[in-house]
C-alpha atoms as an extended CHARMM CRD file, in Angstrom:
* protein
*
       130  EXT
         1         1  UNK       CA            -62.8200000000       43.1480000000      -74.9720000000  PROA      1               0.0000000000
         2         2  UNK       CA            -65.7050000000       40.5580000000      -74.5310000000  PROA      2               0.0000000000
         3         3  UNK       CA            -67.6730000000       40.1250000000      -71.1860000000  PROA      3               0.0000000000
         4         4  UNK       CA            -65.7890000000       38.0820000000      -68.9490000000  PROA      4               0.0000000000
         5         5  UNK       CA            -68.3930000000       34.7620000000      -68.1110000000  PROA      5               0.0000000000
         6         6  UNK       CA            -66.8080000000       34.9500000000      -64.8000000000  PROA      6               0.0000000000
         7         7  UNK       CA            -65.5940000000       36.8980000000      -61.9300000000  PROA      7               0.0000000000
         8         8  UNK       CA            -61.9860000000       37.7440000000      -62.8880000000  PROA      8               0.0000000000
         9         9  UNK       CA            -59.2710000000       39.1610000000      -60.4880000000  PROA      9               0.0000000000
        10        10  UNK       CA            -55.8870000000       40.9610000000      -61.1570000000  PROA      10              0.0000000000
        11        11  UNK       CA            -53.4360000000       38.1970000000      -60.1940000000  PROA      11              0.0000000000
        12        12  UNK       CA            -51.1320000000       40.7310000000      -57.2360000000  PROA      12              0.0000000000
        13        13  UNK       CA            -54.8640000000       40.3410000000      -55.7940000000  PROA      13              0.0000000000
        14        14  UNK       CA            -55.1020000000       36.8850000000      -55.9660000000  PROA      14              0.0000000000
        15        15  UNK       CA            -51.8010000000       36.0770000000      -54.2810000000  PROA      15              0.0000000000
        16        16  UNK       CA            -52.7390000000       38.8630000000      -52.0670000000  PROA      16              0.0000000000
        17        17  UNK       CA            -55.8030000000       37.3640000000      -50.6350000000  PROA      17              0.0000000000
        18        18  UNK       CA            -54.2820000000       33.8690000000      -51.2410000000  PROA      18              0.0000000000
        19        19  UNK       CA            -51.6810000000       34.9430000000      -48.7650000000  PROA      19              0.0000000000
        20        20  UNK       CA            -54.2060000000       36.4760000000      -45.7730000000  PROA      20              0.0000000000
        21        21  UNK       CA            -56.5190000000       33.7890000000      -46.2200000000  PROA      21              0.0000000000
        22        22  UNK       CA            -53.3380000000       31.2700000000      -45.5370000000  PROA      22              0.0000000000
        23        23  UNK       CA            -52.2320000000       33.4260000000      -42.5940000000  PROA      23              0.0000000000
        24        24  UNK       CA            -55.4250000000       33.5780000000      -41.0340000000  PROA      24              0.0000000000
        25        25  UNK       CA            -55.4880000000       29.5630000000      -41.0690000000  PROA      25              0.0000000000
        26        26  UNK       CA            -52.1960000000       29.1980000000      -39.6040000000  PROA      26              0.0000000000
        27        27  UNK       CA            -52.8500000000       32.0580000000      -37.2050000000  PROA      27              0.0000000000
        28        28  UNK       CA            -53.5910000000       29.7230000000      -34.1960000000  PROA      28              0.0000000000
        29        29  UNK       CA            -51.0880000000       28.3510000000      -31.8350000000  PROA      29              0.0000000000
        30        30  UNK       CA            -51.0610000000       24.6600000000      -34.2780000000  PROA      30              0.0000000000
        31        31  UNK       CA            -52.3300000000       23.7180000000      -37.3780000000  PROA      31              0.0000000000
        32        32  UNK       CA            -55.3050000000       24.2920000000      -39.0200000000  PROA      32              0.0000000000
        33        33  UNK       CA            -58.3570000000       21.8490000000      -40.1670000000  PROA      33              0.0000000000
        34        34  UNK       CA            -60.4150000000       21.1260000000      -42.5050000000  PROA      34              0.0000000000
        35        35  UNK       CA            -64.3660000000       20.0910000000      -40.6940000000  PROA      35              0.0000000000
        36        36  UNK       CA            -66.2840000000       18.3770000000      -43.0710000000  PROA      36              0.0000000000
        37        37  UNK       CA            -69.9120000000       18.7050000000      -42.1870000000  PROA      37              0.0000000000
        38        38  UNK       CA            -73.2850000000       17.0010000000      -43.2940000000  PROA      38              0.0000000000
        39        39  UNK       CA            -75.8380000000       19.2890000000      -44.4910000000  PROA      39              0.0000000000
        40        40  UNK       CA            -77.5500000000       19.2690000000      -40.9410000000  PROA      40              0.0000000000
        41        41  UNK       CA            -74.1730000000       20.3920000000      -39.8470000000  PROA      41              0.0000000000
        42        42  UNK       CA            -73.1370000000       17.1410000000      -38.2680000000  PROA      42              0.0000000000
        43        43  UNK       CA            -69.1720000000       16.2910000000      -38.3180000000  PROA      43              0.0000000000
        44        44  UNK       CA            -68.3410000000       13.7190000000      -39.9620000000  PROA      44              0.0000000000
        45        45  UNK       CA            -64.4110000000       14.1400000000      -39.9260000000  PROA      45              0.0000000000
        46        46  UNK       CA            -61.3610000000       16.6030000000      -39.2510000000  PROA      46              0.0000000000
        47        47  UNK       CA            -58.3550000000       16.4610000000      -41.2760000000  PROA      47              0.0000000000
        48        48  UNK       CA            -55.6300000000       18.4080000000      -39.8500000000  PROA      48              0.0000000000
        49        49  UNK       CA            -53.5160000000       20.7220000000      -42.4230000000  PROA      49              0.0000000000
        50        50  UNK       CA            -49.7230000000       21.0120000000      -42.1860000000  PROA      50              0.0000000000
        51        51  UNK       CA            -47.6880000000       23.8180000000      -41.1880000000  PROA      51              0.0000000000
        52        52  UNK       CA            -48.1920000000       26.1100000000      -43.0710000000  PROA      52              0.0000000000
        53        53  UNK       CA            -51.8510000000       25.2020000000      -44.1350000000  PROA      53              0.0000000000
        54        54  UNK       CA            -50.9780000000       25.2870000000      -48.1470000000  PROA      54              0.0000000000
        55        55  UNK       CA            -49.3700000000       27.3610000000      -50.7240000000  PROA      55              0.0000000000
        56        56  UNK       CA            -50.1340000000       30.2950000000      -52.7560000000  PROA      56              0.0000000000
        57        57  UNK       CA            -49.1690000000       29.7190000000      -56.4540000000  PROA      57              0.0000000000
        58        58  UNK       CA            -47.3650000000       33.2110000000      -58.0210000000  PROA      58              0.0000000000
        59        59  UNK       CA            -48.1170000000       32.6530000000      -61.2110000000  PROA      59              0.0000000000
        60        60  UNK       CA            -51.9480000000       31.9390000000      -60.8170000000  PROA      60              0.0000000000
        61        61  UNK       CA            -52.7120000000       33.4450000000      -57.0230000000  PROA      61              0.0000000000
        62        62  UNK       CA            -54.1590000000       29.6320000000      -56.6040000000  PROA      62              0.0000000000
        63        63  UNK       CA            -54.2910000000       28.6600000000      -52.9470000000  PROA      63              0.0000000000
        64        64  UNK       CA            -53.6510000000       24.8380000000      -52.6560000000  PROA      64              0.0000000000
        65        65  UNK       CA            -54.2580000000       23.4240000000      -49.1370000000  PROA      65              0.0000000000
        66        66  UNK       CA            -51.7560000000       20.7580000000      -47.4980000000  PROA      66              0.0000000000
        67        67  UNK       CA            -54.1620000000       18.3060000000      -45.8350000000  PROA      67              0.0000000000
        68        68  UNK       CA            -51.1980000000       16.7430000000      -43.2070000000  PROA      68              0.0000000000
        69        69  UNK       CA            -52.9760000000       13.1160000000      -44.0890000000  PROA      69              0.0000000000
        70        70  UNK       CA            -56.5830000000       11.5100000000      -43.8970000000  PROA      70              0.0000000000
        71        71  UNK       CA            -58.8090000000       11.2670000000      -41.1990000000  PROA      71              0.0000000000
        72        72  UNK       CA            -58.3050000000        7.9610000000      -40.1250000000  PROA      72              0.0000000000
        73        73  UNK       CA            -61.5640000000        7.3110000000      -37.8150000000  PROA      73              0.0000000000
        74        74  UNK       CA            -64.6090000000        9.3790000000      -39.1690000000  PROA      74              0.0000000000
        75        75  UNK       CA            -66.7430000000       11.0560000000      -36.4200000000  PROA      75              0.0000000000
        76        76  UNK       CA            -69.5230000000        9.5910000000      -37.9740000000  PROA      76              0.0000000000
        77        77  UNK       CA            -72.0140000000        8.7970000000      -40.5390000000  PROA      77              0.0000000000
        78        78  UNK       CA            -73.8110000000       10.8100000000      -43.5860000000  PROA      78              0.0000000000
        79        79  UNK       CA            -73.2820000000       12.6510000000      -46.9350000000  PROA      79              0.0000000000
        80        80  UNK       CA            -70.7640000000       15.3720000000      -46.6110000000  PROA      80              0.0000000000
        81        81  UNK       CA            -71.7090000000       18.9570000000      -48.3170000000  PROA      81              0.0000000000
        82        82  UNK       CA            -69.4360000000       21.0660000000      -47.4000000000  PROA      82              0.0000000000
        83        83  UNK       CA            -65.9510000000       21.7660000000      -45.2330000000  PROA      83              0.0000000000
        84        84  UNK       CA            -65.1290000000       24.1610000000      -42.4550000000  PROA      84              0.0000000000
        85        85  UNK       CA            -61.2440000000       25.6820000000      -42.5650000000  PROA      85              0.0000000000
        86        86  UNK       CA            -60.4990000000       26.8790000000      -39.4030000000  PROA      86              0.0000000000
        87        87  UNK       CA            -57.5430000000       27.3960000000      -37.6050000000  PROA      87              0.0000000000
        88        88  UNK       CA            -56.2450000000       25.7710000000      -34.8770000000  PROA      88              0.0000000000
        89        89  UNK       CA            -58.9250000000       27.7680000000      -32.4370000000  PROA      89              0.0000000000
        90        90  UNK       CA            -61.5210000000       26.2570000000      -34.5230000000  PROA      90              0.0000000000
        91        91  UNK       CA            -62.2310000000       29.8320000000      -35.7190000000  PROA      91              0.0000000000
        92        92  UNK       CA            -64.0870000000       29.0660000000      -39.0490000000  PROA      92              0.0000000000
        93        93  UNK       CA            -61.7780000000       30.9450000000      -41.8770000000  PROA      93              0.0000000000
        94        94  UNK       CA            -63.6810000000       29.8160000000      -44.5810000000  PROA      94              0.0000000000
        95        95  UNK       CA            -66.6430000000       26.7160000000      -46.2150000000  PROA      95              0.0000000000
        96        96  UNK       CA            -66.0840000000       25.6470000000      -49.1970000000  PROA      96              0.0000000000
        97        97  UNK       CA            -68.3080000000       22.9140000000      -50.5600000000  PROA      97              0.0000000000
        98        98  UNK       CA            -67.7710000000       19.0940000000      -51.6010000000  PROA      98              0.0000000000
        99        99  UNK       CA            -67.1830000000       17.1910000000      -54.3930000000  PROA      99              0.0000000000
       100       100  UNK       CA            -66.7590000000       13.0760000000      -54.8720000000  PROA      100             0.0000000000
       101       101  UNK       CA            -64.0700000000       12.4540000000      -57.3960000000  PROA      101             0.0000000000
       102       102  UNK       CA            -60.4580000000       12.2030000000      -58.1410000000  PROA      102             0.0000000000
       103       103  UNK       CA            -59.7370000000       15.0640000000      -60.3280000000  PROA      103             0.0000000000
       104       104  UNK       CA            -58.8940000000       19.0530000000      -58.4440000000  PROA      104             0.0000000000
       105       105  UNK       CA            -62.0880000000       21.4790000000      -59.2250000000  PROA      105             0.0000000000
       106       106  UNK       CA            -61.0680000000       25.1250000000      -58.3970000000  PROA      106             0.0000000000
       107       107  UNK       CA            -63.1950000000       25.8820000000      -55.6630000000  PROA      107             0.0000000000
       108       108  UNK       CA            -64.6640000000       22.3560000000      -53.8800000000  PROA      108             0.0000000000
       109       109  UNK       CA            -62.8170000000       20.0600000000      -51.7020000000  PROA      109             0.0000000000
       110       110  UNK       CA            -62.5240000000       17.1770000000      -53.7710000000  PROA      110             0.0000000000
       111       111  UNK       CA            -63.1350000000       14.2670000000      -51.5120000000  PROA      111             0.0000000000
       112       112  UNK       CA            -62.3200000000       10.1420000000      -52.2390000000  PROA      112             0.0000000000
       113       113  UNK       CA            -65.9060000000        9.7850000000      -50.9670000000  PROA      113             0.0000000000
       114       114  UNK       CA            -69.0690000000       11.6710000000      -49.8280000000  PROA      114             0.0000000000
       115       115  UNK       CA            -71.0030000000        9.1580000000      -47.8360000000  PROA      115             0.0000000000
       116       116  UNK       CA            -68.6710000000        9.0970000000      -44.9260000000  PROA      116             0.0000000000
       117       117  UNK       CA            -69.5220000000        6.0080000000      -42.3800000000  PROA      117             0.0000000000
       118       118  UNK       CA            -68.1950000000        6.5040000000      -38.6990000000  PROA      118             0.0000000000
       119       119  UNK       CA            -64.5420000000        5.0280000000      -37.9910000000  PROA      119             0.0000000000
       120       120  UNK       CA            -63.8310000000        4.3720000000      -42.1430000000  PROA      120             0.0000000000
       121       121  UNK       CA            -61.0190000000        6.6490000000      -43.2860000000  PROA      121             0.0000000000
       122       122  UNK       CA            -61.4880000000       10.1480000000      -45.0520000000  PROA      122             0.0000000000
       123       123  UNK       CA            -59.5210000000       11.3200000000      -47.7160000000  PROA      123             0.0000000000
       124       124  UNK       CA            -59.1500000000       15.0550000000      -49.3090000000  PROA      124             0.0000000000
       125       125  UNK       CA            -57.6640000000       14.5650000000      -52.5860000000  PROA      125             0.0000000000
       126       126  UNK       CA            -57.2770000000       18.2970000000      -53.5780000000  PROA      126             0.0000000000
       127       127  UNK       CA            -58.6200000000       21.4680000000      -52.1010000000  PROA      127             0.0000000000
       128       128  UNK       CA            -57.7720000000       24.7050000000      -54.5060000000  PROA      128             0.0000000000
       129       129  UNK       CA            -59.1540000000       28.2480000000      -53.8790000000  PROA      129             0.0000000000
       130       130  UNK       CA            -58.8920000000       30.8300000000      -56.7190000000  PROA      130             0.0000000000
């Protein structure tokens, strides 16, 4: 067998942490979040997940998040880098980075828009973790 070019996981594993890392999100008393953040750290917007937070796909251990809708009055302005999931606590589960674009990338919140101004909406188009 050739070197794998990436990290490669036994799928049972995948769905396995697929499946803690969704419980931990909707471990709070409500729904989780999704905080995206400038590179100085600044929030720029929440979206709110559903209930559950996502979904973990058995035939690929993929975890999709369910963003519940967009953020409909940013925080305010700047580029955002990255996204804090937390749960409903605002305990930080995970931070995954950003992307502009329309299409999913495994791995990157995939956003409608980076350069967020304060009060314009904020979209997550897809956020996949495997």
């Amino acid at each position: 067998m050739p070197a794998p070019l990436v990290t490669t996981y036994a799928l049972a594993t995948m769905i396995t942490c697929g499946d803690a890392i969704l419980a931990d999100i909707d471990g709070g008393a409500g729904v989780g979040k999704i905080k995206l953040r400038s590179e100085a750290d600044v929030l720029l917007a929440e979206i709110l997940l559903n209930n559950p937070g996502g979904t973990v796909n058995v035939l690929t251990g993929i975890l999709q998040l369910d963003p519940a809708g967009p953020d409909a009055s940013a925080d305010a302005s700047g580029i955002a880098t990255y996204g804090e999931v937390t749960d409903s606590d605002d305990v930080v589960i995970m931070s995954i980075p950003v992307l502009e674009g329309a299409t999913a990338v495994d791995g990157y919140l995939v956003l409608n828009i980076e350069s967020i101004v304060a009060g314009s909406t904020v979209t997550i188009l897809s956020a996949i973790i495997g």
